[in-house]
C-alpha positions as CSV (number, residue, x, y, z in Angstrom):
1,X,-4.9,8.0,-10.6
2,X,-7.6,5.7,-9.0
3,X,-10.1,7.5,-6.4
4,X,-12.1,5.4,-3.8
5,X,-15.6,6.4,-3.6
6,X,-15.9,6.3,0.2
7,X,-12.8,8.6,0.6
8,X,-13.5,10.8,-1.7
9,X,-16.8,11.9,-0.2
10,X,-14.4,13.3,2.7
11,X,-14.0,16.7,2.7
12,X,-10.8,18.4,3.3
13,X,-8.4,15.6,1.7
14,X,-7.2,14.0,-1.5
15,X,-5.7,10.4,-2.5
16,X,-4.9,8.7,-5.1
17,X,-3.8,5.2,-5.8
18,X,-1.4,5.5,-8.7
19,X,-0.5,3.4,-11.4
20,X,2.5,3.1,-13.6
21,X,1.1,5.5,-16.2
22,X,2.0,8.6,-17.0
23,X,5.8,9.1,-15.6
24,X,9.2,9.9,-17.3
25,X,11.1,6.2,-16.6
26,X,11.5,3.4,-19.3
27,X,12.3,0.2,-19.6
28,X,11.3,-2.3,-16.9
29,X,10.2,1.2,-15.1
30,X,8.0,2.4,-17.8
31,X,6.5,5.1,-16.8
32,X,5.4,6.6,-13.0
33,X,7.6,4.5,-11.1
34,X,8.3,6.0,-7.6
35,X,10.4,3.1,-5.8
36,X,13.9,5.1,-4.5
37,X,14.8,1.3,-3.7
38,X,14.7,0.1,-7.6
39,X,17.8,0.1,-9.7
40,X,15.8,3.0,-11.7
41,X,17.5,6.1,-12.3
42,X,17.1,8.2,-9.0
43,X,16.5,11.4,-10.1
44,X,14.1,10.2,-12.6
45,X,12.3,8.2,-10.2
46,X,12.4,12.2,-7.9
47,X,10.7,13.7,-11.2
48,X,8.0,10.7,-10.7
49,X,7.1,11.4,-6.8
50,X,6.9,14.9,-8.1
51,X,4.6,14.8,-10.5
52,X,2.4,13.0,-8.2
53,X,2.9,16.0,-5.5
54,X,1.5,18.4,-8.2
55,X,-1.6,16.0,-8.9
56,X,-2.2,15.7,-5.0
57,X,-1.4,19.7,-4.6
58,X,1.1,19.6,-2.1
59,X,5.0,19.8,-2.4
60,X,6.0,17.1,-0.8
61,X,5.5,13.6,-0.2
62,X,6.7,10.9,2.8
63,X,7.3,7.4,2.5
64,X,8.7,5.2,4.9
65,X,11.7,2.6,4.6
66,X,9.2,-0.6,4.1
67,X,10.3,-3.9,5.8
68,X,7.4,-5.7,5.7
69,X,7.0,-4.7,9.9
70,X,3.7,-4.4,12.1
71,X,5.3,-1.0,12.5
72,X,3.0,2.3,12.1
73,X,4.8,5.8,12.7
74,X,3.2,9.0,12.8
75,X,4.9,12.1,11.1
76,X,5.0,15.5,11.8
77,X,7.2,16.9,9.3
78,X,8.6,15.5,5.7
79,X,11.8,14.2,6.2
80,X,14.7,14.0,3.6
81,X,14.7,11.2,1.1
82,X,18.0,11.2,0.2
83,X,19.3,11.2,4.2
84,X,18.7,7.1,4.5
85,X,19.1,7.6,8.2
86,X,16.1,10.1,8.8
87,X,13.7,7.7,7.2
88,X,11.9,5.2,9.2
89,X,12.0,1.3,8.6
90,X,7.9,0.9,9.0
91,X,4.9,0.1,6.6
92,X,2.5,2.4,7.6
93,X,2.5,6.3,8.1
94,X,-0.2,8.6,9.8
95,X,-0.2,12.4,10.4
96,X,-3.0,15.4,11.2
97,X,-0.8,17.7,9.3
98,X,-1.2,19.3,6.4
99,X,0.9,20.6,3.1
100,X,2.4,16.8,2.6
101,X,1.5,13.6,1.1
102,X,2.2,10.6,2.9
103,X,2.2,7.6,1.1
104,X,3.6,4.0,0.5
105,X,5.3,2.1,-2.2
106,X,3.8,-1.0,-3.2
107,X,3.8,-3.9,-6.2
108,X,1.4,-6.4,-5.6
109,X,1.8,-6.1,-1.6
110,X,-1.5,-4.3,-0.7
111,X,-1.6,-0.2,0.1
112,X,-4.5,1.0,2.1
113,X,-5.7,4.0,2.6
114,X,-7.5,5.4,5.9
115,X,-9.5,8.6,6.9
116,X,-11.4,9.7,9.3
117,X,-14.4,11.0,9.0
118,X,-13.9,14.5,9.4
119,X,-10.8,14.8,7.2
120,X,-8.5,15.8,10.2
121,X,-6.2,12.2,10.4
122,X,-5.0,10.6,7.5
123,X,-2.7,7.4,7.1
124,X,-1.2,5.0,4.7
125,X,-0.4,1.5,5.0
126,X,1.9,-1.7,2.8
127,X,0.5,-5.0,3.7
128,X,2.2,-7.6,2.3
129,X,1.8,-10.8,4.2
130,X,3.7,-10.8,7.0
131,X,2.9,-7.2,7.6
132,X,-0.9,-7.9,7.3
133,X,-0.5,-11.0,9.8
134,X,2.0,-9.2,11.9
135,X,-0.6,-6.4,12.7
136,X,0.6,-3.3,10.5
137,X,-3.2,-2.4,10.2
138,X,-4.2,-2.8,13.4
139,X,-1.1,-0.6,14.2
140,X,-2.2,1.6,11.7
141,X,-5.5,2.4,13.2
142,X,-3.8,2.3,16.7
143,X,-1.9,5.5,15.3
144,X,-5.0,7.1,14.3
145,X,-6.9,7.4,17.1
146,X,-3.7,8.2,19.3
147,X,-4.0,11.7,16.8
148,X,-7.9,11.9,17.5
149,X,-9.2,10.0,14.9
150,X,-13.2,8.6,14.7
151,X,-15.1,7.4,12.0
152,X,-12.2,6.3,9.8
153,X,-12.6,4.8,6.6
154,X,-10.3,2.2,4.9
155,X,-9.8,1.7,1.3
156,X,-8.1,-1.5,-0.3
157,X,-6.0,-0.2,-3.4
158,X,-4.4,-2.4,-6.1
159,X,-3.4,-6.0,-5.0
160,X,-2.2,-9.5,-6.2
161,X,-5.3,-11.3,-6.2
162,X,-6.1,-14.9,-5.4
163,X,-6.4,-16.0,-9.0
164,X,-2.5,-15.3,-9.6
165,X,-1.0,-15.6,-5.9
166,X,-0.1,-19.8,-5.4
167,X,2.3,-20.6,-2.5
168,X,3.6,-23.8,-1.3
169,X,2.0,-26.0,1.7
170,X,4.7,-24.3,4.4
171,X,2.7,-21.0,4.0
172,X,-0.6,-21.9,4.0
173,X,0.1,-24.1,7.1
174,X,1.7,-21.4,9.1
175,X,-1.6,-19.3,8.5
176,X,-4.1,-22.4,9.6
177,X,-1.7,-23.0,12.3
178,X,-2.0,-19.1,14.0
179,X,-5.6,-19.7,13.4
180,X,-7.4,-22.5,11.7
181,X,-10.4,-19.7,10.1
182,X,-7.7,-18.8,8.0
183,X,-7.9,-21.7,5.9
184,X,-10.9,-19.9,4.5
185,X,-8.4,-17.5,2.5
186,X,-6.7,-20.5,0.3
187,X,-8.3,-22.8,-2.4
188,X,-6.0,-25.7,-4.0
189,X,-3.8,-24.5,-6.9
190,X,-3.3,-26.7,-9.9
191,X,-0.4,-28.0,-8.5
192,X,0.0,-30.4,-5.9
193,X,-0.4,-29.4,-2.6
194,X,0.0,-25.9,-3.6
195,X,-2.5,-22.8,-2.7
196,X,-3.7,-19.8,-4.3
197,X,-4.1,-17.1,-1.1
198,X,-6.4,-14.7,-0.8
199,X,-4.4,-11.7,0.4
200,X,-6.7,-8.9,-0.3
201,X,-9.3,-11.1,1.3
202,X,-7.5,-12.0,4.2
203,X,-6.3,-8.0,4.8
204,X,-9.9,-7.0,4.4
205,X,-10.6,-9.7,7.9
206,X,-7.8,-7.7,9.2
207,X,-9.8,-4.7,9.1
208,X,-12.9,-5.8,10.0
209,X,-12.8,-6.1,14.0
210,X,-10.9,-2.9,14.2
211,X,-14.1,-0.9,14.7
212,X,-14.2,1.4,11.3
213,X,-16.6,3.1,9.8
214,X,-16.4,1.3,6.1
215,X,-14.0,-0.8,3.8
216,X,-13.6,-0.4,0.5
217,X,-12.4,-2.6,-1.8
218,X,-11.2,-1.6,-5.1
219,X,-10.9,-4.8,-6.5
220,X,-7.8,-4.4,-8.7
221,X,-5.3,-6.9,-9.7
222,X,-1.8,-5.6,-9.8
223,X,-0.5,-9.4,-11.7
224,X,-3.4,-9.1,-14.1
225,X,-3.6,-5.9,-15.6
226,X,0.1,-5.5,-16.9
227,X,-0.7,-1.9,-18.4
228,X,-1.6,-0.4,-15.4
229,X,0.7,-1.6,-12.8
230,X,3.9,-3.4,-11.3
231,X,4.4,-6.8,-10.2
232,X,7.3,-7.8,-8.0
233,X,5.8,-11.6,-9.0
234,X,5.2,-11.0,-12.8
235,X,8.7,-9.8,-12.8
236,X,10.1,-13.0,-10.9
237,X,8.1,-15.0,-13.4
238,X,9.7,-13.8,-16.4
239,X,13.2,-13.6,-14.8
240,X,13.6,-10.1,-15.3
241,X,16.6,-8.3,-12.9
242,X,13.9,-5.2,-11.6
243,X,10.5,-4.5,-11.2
244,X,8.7,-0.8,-10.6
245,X,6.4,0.1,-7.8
246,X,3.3,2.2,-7.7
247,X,2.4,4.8,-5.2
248,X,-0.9,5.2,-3.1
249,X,-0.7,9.1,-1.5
250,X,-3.5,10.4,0.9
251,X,-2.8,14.0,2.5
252,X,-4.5,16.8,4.2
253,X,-5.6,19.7,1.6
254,X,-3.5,23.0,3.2
């Protein structure tokens, strides 16, 4: 488990950014991996989420249906896993309440993880490309404040980073197109007319106008450091039929 400094000084929470260490699946999923969408065995991937419960002290932990939205929801109670309708299709999650762990799935997407200052809101948020240029985090905060929040801190977990994330000339002209400053974000690959993007970069300008009280950025490549976490691109690379996914978990101590 991987703290960020800033939230950590908050009193009266806990987070963690997980990586694939120290679970019960093997294979492709070897070890903590907490997707419920993989082809991994369910009820091992259950054992997973619950062993990160017991590390965050609360017994139970809430994920939304991620779709790669703008969407934020706010939750008031767990809801049940294993009822696909009473789980939400949205990328970011935000609560005041405690004795739960909210949390998203991610595996080279970005998770970030907000607080405010007073340890009274929490939320959680996937940003993968089109939900970090959609607007998830602004949505994110949005939800934050609607529960009270001031002050809130933002940490940026573990991310693809520029150095392994190339795309092709349609996707970095989409960005200049919305607005040419984004250019800023790519650097020419070794390949012709390709791009490596600078998602964590470009999240972190995502961040940066919505008023908060600090960013944090953890700096940690999710392609690059094979031991410690999941990578939907790795995996694409080597042609393999699965890939695992890492959890990042804030809650509310009870």
């Amino acid at each position: 488990m991987i703290e960020a400094s800033t939230l950590s000084a908050i009193k009266g929470i806990r987070h963690g950014f997980f990586t694939r260490e120290g679970g019960f699946s093997s294979g492709l999923y070897s070890s903590l991996n907490t997707g419920l969408g993989s082809d991994d065995d369910r009820e091992t991937v259950k054992r997973n989420r619950a062993k990160i419960c017991g590390m965050v002290g609360v017994p139970a932990l809430v994920t939304p249906h991620q779709v790669h939205s703008p969407d934020a929801v706010i939750v008031e109670m767990p809801w049940d896993h294993d009822e696909p309708d009473s789980v939400p299709k949205a990328d970011a999650v935000v609560t005041d309440k405690a004795g739960f762990a909210i949390a998203v799935n991610t595996a080279d997407c970005t998770p970030i993880l907000f607080a405010s200052g007073d340890g009274k809101v929490v939320g959680a948020a996937h940003a993968g490309w089109k939900g970090a240029i959609g607007g998830v985090l602004a949505s994110t905060v949005a939800r934050m404040r609607q529960l009270g929040a001031e002050d809130i801190h933002a940490a940026i977990g573990p991310t693809i980073s520029q150095t392994n994330y190339e795309v092709g000339p349609e996707f970095q002209a989409q960005f200049v197109a919305r607005d040419p400053a984004n250019a800023r974000f790519f650097v020419p690959s070794q390949k012709p007319t390709h791009f490596m993007f600078d998602l964590p970069g470009f999240v972190r300008a995502q961040l940066e106008p919505l008023d908060l009280a600090s960013i944090e950025d953890l700096a940690l490549c999710t392609y690059g450091d094979e031991k410690r976490f999941f990578s939907y691109r790795r995996t694409t690379h080597r042609r393999e039929p699965d890939y695992g996914r890492q959890l990042s978990a804030i809650c509310i101590k009870p």
